[in-house]
C-alpha positions as CSV (number, residue, x, y, z in Angstrom):
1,X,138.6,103.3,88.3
2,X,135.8,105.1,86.4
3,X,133.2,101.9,86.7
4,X,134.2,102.2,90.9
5,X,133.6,105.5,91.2
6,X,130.1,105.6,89.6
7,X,128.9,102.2,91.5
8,X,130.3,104.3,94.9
9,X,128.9,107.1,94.0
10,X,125.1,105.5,92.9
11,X,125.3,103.5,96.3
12,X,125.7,106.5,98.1
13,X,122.9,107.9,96.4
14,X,120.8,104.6,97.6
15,X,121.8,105.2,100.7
16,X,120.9,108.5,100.9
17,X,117.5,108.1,99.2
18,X,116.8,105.2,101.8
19,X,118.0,107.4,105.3
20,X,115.1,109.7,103.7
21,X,112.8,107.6,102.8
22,X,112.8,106.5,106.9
23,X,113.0,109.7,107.9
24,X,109.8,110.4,106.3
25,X,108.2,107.1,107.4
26,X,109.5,108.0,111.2
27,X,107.3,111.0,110.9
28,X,104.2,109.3,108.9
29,X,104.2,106.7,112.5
30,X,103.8,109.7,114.4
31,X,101.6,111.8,112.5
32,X,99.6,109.4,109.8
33,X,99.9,112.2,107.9
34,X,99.4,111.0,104.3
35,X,101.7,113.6,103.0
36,X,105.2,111.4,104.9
37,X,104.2,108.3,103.7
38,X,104.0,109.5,100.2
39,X,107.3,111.0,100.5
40,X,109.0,108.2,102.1
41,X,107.2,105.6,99.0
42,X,108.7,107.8,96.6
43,X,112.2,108.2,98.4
44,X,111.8,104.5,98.7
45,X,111.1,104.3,94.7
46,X,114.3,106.1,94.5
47,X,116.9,103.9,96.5
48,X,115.4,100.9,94.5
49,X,115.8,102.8,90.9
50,X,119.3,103.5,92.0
51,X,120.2,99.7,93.4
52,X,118.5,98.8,90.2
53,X,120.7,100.6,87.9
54,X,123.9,100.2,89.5
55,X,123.4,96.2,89.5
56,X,122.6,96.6,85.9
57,X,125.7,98.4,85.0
58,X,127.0,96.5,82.7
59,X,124.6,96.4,80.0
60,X,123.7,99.6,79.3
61,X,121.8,98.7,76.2
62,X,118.3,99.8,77.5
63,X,117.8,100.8,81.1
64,X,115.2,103.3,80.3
65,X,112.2,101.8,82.2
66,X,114.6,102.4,85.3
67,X,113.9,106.3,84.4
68,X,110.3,105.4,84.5
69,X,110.8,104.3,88.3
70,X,112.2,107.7,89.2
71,X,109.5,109.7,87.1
72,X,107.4,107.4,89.4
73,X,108.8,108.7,92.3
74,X,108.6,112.5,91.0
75,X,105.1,111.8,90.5
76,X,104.2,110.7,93.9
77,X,105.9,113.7,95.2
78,X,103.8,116.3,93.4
79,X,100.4,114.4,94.1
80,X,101.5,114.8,97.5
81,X,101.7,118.4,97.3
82,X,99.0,119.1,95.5
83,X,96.5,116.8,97.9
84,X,98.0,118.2,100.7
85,X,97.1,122.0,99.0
86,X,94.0,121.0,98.1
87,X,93.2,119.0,101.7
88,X,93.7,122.3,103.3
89,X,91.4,124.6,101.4
């Protein structure tokens, strides 16, 4: 009951993750802002770590590079910011 819960709950999270991920790269078609399309990579980045995790569930052994993908994905996110800061100034 415990394993199902967590794989419902992680694919939710996936889906989540992708629904704003294109939401993001809706707006990046309309605006070619550079700012979307780094939020919807990194969303993107996301979904994948959590697919990626939840298919590996069984061996939970070493799964620490998947926490690389998400730190990844934080990453992108606060370049983003900051070039979109710094792009105004």
């Amino acid at each position: 009951m415990r394993v199902t819960m967590v794989l419902f709950l992680g694919g939710m999270l996936a889906m989540g993750y992708l629904v704003a991920g294109m939401f993001f790269l809706r707006y990046w078609r309309r605006t070619r802002e550079r700012l979307f399309a780094s939020f919807a990579t990194a969303f993107f980045i996301l979904a994948l770590q959590r697919v990626l995790l939840a298919a590996d569930f069984a061996i939970i052994e070493d799964n620490t590079w998947y926490y690389g993908l998400r730190l990844l994905a934080f990453v992108i996110i606060l370049w983003a910011i900051v070039d979109k800061n710094r792009a105004e100034r």
